[in-house]
DRENPATOR-479552 format. One record per atom (N, C-alpha, C, O): residue in one letter; x, y, z; atom name; residue number from 1. Coordinates in steps of 0.05 Angstrom, whole numbers, padded with zeros to 5 digits. Each point is the difference from the previous one (the first is absolute). Last residue first. Example, Ala and Ser with C-alpha at 12.3 -4.5 7.8 and 13.67 -1.06 7.14 Angstrom:
<rs>
<r><code>S</code><xx>00257</xx><yy>-00045</yy><zz>00142</zz><site>N</site><pos>2</pos></r>
<r><code>S</code><xx>00016</xx><yy>00024</yy><zz>00001</zz><site>CA</site><pos>2</pos></r>
<r><code>S</code><xx>-00015</xx><yy>00022</yy><zz>00014</zz><site>C</site><pos>2</pos></r>
<r><code>S</code><xx>00010</xx><yy>00022</yy><zz>00004</zz><site>O</site><pos>2</pos></r>
<r><code>A</code><xx>-00004</xx><yy>-00137</yy><zz>-00005</zz><site>N</site><pos>1</pos></r>
<r><code>A</code><xx>-00018</xx><yy>00024</yy><zz>00000</zz><site>CA</site><pos>1</pos></r>
<r><code>A</code><xx>00018</xx><yy>00024</yy><zz>00000</zz><site>C</site><pos>1</pos></r>
<r><code>A</code><xx>00021</xx><yy>00000</yy><zz>00013</zz><site>O</site><pos>1</pos></r>
</rs>
This chain:
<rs>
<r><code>X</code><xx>00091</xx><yy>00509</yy><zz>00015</zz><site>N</site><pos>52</pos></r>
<r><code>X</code><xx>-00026</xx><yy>00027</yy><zz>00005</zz><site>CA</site><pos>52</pos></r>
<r><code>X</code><xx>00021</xx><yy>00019</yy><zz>00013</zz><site>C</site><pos>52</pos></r>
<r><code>X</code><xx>-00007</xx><yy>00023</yy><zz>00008</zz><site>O</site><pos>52</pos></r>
<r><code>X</code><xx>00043</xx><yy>-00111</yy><zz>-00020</zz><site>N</site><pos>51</pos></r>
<r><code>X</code><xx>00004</xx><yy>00026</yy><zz>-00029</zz><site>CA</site><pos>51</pos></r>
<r><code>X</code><xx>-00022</xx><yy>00021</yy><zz>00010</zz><site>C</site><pos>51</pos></r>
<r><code>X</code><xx>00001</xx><yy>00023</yy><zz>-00009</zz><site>O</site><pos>51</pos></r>
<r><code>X</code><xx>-00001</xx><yy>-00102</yy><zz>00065</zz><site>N</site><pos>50</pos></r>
<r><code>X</code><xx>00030</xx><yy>00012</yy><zz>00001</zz><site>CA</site><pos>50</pos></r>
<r><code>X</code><xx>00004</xx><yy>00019</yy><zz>-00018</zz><site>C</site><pos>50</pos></r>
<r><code>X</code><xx>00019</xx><yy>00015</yy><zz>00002</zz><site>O</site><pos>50</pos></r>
<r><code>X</code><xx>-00104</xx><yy>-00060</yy><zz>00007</zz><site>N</site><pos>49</pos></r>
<r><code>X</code><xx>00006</xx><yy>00021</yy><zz>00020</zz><site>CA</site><pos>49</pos></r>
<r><code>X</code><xx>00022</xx><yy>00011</yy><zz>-00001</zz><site>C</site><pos>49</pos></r>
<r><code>X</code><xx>00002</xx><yy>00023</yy><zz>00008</zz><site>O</site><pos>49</pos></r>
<r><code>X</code><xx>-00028</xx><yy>-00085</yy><zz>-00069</zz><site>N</site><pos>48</pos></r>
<r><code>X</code><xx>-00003</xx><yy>00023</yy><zz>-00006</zz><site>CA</site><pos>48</pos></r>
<r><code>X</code><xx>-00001</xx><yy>00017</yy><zz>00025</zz><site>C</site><pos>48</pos></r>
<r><code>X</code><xx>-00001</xx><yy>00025</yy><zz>-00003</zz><site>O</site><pos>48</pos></r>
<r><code>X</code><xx>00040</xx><yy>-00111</yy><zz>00012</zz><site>N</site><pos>47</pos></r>
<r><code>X</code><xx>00014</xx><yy>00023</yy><zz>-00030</zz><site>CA</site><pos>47</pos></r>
<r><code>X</code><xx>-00011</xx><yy>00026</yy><zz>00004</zz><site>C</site><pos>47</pos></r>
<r><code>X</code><xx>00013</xx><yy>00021</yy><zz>00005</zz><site>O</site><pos>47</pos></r>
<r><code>X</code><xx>-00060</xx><yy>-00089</yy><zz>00044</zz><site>N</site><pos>46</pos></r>
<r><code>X</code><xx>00026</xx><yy>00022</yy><zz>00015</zz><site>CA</site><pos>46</pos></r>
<r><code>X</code><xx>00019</xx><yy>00005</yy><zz>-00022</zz><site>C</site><pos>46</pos></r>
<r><code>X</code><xx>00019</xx><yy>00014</yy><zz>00004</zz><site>O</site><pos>46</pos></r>
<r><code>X</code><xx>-00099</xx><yy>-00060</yy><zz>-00032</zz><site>N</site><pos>45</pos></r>
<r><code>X</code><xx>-00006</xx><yy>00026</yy><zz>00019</zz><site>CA</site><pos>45</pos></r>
<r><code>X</code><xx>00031</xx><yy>00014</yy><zz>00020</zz><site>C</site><pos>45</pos></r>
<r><code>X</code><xx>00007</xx><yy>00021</yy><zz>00010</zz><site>O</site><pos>45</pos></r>
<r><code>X</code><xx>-00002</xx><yy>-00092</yy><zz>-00081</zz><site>N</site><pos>44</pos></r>
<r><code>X</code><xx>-00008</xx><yy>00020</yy><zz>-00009</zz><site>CA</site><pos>44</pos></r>
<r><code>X</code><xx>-00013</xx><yy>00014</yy><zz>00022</zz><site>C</site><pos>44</pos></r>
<r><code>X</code><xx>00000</xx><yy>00024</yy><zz>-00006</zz><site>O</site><pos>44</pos></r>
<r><code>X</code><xx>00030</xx><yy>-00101</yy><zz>00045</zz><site>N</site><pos>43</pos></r>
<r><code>X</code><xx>00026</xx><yy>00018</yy><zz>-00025</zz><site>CA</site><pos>43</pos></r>
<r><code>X</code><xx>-00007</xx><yy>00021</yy><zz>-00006</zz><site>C</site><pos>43</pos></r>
<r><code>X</code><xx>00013</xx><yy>00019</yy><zz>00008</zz><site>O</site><pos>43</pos></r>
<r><code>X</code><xx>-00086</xx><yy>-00073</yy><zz>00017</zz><site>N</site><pos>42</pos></r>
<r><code>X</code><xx>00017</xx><yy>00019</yy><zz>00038</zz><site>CA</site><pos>42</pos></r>
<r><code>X</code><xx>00019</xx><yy>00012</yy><zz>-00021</zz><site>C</site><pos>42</pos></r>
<r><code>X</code><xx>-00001</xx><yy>00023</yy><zz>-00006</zz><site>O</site><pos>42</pos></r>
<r><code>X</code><xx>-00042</xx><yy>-00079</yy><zz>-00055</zz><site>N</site><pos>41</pos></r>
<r><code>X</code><xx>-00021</xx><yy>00032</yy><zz>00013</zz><site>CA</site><pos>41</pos></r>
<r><code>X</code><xx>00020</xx><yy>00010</yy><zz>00024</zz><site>C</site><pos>41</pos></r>
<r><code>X</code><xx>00004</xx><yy>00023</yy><zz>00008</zz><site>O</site><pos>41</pos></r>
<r><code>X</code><xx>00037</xx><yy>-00113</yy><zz>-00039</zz><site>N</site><pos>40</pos></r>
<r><code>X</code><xx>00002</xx><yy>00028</yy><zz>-00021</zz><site>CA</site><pos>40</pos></r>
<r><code>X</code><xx>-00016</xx><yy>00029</yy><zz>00005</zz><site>C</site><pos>40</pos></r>
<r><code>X</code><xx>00009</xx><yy>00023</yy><zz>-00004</zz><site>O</site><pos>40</pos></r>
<r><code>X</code><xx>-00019</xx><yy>-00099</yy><zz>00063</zz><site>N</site><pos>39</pos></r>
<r><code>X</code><xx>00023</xx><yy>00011</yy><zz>00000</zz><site>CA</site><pos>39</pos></r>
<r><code>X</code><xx>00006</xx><yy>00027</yy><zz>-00018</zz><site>C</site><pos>39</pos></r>
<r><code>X</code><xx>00005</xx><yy>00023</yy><zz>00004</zz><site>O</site><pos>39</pos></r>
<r><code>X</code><xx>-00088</xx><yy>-00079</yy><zz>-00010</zz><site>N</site><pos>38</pos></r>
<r><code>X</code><xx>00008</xx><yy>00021</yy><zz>00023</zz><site>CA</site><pos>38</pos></r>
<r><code>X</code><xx>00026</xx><yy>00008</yy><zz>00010</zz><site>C</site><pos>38</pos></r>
<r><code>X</code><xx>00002</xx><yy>00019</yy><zz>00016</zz><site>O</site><pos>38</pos></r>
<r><code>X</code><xx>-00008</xx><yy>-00085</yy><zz>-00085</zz><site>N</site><pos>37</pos></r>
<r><code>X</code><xx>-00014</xx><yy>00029</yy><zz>-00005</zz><site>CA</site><pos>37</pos></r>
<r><code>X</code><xx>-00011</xx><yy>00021</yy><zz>00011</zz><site>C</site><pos>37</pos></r>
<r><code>X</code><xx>-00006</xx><yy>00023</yy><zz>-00009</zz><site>O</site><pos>37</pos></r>
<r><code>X</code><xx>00051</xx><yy>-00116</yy><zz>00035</zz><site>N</site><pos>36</pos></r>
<r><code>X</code><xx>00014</xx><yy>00028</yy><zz>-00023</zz><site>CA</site><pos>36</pos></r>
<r><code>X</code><xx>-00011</xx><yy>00024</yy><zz>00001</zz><site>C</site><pos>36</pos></r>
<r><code>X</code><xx>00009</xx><yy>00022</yy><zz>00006</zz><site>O</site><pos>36</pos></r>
<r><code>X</code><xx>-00061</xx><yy>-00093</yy><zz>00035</zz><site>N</site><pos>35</pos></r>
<r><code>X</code><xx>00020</xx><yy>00017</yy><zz>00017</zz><site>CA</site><pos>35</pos></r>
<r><code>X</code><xx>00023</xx><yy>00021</yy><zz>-00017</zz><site>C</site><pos>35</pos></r>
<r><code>X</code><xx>00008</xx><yy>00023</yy><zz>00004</zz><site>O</site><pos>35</pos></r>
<r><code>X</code><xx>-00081</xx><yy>-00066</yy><zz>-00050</zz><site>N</site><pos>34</pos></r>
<r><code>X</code><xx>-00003</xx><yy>00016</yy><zz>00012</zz><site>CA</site><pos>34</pos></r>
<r><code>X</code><xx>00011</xx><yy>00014</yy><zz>00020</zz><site>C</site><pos>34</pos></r>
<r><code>X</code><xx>-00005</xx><yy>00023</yy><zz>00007</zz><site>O</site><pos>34</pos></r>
<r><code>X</code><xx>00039</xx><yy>-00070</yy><zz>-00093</zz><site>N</site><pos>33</pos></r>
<r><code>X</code><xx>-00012</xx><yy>-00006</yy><zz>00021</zz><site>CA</site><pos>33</pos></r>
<r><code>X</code><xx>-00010</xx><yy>00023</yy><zz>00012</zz><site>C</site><pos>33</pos></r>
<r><code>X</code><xx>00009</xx><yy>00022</yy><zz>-00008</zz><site>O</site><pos>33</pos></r>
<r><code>X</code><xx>00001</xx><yy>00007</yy><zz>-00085</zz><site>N</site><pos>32</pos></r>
<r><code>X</code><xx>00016</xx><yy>-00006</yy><zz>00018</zz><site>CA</site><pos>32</pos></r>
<r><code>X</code><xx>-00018</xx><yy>-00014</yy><zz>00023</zz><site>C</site><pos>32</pos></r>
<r><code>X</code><xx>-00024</xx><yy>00007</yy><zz>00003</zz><site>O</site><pos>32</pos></r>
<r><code>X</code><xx>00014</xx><yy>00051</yy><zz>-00093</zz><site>N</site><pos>31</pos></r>
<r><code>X</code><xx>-00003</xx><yy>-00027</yy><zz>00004</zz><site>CA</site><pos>31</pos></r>
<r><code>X</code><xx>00020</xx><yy>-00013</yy><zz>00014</zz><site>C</site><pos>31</pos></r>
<r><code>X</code><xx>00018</xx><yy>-00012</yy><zz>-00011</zz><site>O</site><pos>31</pos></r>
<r><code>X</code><xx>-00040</xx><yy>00122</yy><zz>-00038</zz><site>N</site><pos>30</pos></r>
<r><code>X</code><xx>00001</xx><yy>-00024</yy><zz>00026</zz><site>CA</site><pos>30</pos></r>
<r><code>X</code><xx>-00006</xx><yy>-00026</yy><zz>00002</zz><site>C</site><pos>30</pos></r>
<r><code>X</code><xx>-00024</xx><yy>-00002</yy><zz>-00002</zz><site>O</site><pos>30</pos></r>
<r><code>X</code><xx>00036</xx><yy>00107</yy><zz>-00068</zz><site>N</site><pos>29</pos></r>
<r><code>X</code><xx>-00009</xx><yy>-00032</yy><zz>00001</zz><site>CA</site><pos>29</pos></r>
<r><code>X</code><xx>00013</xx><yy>-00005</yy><zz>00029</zz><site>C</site><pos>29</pos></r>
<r><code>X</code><xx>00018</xx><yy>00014</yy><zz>00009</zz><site>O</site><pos>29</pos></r>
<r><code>X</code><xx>-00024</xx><yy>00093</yy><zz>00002</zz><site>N</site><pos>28</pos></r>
<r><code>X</code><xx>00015</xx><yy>-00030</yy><zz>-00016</zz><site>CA</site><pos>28</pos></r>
<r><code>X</code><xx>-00016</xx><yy>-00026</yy><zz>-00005</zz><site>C</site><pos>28</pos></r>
<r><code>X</code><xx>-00016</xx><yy>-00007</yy><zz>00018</zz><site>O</site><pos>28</pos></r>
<r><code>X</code><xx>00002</xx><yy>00092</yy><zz>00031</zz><site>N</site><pos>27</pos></r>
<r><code>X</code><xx>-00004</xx><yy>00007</yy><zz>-00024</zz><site>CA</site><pos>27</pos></r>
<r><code>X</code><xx>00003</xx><yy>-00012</yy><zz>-00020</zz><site>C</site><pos>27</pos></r>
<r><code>X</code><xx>-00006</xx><yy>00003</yy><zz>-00024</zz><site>O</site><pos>27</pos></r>
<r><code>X</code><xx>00010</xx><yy>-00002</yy><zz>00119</zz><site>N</site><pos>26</pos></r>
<r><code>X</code><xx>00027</xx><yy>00007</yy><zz>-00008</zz><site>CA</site><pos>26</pos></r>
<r><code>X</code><xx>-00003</xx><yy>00005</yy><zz>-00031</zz><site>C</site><pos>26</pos></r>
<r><code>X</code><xx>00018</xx><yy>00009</yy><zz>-00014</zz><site>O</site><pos>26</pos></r>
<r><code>X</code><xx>-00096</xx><yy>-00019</yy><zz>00075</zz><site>N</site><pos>25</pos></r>
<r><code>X</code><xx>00026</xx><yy>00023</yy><zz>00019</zz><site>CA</site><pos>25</pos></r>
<r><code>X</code><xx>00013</xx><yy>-00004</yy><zz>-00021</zz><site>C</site><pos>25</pos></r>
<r><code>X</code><xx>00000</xx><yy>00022</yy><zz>-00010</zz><site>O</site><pos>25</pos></r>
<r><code>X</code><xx>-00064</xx><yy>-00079</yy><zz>-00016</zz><site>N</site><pos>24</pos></r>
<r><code>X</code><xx>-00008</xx><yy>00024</yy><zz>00001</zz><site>CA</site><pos>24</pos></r>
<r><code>X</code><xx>00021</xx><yy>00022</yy><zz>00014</zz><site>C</site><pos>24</pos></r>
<r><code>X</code><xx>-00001</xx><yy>00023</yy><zz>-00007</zz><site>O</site><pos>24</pos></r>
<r><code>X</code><xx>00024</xx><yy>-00113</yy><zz>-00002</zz><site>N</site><pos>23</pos></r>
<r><code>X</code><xx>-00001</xx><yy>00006</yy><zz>-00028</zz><site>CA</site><pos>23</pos></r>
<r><code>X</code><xx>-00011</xx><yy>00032</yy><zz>00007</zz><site>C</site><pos>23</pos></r>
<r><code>X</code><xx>00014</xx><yy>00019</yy><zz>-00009</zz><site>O</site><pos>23</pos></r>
<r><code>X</code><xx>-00012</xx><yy>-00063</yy><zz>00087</zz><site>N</site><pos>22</pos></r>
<r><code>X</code><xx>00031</xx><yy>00003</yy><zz>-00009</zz><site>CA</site><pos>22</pos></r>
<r><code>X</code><xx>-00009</xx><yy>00012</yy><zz>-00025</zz><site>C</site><pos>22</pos></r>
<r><code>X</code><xx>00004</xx><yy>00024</yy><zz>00000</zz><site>O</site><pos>22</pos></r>
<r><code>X</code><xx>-00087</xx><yy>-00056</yy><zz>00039</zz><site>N</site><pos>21</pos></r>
<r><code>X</code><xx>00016</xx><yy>00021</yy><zz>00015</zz><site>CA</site><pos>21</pos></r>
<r><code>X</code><xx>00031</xx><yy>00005</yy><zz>-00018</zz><site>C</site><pos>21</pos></r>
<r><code>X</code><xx>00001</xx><yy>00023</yy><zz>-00010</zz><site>O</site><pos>21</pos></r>
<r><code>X</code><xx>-00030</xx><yy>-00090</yy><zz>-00018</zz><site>N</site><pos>20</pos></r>
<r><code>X</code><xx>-00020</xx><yy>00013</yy><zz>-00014</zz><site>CA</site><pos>20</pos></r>
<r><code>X</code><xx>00001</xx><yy>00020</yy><zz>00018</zz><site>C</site><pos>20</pos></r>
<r><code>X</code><xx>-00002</xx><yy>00021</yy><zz>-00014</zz><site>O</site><pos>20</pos></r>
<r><code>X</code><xx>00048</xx><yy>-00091</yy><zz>00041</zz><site>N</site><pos>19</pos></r>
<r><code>X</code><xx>00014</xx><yy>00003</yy><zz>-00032</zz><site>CA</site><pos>19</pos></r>
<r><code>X</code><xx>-00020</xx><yy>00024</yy><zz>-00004</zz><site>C</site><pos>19</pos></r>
<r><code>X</code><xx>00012</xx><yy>00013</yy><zz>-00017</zz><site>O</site><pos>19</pos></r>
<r><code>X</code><xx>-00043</xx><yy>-00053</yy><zz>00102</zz><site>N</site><pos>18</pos></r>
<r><code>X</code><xx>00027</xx><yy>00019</yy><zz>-00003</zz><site>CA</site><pos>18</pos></r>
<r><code>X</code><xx>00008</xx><yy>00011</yy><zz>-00017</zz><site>C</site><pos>18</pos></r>
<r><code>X</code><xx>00007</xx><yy>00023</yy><zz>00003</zz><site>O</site><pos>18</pos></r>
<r><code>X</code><xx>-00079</xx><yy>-00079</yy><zz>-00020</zz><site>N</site><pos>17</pos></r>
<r><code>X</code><xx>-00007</xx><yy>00022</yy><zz>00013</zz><site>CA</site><pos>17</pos></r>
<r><code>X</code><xx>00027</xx><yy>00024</yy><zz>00005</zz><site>C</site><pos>17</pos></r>
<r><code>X</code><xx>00004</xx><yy>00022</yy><zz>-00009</zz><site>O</site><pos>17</pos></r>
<r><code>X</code><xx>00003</xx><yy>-00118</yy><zz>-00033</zz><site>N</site><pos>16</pos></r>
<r><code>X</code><xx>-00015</xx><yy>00025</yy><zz>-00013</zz><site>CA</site><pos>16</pos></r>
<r><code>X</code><xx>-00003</xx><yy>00033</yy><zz>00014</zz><site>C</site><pos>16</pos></r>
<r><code>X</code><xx>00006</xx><yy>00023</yy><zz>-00008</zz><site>O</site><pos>16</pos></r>
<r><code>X</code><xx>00015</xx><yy>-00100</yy><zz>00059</zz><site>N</site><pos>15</pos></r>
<r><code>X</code><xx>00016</xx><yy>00008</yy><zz>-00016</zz><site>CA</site><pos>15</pos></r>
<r><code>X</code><xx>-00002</xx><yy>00020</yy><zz>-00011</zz><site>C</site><pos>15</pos></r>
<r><code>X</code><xx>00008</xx><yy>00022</yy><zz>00006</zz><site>O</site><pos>15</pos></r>
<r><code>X</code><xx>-00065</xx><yy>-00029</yy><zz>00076</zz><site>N</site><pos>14</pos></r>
<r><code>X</code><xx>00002</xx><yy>-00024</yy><zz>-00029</zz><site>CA</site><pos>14</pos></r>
<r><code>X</code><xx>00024</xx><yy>00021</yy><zz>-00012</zz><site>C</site><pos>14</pos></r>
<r><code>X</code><xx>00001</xx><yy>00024</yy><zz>00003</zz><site>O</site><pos>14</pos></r>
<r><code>X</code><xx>-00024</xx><yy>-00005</yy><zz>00103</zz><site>N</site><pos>13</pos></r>
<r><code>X</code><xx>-00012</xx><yy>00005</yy><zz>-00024</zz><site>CA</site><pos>13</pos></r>
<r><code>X</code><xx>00025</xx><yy>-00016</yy><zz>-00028</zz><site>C</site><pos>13</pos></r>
<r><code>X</code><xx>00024</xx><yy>-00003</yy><zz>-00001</zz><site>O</site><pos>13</pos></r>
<r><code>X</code><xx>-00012</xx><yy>-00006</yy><zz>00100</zz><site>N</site><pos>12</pos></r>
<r><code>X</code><xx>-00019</xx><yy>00008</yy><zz>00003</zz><site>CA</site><pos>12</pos></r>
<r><code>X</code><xx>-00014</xx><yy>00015</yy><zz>-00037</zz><site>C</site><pos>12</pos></r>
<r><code>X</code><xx>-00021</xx><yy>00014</yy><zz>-00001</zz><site>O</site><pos>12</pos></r>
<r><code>X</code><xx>00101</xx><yy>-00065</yy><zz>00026</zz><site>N</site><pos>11</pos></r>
<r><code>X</code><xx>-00018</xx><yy>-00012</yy><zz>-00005</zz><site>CA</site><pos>11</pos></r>
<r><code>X</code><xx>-00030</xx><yy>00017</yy><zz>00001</zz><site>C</site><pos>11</pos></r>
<r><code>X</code><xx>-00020</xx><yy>-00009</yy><zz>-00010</zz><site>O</site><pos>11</pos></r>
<r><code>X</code><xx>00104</xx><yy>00061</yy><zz>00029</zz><site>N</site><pos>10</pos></r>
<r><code>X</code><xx>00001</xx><yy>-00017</yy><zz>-00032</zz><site>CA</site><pos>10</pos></r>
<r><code>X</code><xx>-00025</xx><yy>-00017</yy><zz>-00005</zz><site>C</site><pos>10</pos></r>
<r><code>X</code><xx>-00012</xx><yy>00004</yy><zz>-00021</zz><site>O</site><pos>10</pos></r>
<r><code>X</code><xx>00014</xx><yy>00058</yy><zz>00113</zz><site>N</site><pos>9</pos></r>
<r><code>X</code><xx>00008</xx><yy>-00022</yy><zz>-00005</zz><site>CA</site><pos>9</pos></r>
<r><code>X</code><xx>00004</xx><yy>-00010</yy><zz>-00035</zz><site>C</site><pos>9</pos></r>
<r><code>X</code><xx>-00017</xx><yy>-00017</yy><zz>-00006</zz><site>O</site><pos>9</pos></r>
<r><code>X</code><xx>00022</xx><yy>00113</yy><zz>00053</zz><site>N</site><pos>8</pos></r>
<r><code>X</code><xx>-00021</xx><yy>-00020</yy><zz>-00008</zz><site>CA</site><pos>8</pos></r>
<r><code>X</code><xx>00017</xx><yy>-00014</yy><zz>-00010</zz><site>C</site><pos>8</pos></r>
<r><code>X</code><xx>00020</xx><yy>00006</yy><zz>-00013</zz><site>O</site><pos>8</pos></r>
<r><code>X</code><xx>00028</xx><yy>00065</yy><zz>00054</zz><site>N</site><pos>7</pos></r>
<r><code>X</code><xx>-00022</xx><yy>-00018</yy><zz>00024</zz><site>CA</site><pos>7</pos></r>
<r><code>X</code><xx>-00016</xx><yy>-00017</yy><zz>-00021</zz><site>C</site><pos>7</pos></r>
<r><code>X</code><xx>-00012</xx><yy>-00017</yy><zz>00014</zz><site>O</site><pos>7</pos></r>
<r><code>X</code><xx>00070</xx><yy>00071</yy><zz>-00058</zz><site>N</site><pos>6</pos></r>
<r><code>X</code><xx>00018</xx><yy>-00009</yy><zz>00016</zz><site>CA</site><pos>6</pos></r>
<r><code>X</code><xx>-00015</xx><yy>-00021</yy><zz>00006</zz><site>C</site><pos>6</pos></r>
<r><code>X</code><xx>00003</xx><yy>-00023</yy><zz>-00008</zz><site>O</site><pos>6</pos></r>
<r><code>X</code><xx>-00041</xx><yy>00100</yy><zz>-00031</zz><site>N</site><pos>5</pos></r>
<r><code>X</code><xx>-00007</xx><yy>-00022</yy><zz>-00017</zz><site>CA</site><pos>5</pos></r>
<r><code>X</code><xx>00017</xx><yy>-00023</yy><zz>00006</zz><site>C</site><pos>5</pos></r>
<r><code>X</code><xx>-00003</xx><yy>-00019</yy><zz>-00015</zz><site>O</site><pos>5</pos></r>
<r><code>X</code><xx>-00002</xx><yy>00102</yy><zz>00072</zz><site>N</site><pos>4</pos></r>
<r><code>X</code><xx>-00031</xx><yy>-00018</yy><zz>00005</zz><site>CA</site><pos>4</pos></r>
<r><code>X</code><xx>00003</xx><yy>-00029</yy><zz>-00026</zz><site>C</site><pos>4</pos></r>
<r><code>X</code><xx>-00013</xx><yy>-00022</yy><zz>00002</zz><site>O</site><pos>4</pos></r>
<r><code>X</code><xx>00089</xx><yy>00081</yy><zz>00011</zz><site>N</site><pos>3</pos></r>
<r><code>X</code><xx>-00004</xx><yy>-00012</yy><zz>00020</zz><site>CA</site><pos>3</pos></r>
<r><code>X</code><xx>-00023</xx><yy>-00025</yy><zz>00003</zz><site>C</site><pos>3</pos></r>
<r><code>X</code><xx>-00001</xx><yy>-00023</yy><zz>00009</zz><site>O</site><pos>3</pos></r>
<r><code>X</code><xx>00014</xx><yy>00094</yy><zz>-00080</zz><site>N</site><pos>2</pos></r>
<r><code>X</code><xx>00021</xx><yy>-00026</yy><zz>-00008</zz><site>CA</site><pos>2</pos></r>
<r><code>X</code><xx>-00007</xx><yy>-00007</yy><zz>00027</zz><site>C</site><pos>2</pos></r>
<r><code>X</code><xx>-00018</xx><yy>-00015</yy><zz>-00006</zz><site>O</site><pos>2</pos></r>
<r><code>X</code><xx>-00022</xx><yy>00087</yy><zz>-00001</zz><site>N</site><pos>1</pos></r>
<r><code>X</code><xx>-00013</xx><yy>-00021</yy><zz>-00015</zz><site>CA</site><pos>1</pos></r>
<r><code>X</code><xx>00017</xx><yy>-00025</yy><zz>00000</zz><site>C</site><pos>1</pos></r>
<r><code>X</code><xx>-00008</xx><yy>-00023</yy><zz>-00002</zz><site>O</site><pos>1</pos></r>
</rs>
C-alpha cells in the first residue's frame, strides 16, 4: 500500500481529503497541507508494517 500511496500526486485530491484518509488510519485530529498529510499516511503505514 505504501508504494501505490508514493505514485499519487498531492494535487490529485483536496486537502481535506488526505487529512480525512490520515484521521481514519491514525485515529487522530488532522489539519495539515496535503503534502504533509501524505507524508504522515506513508509514516503511519510503514510504522505499522514495522510493528506487525
Amino acid at each position: 500500500m505504501i508504494d501505490v500511496v508514493e505514485q499519487i500526486p498531492e494535487e490529485t485530491y483536496s486537502m481535506d481529503d488526505w487529512n480525512e484518509a490520515l484521521m481514519y488510519m491514525s485515529n487522530r485530529e488532522a489539519r495539515y497541507s496535503s503534502f504533509t498529510a501524505k507524508e504522515e499516511i506513508l509514516e503511519f503505514l510503514k510504522y505499522d508494517v514495522e510493528t506487525d
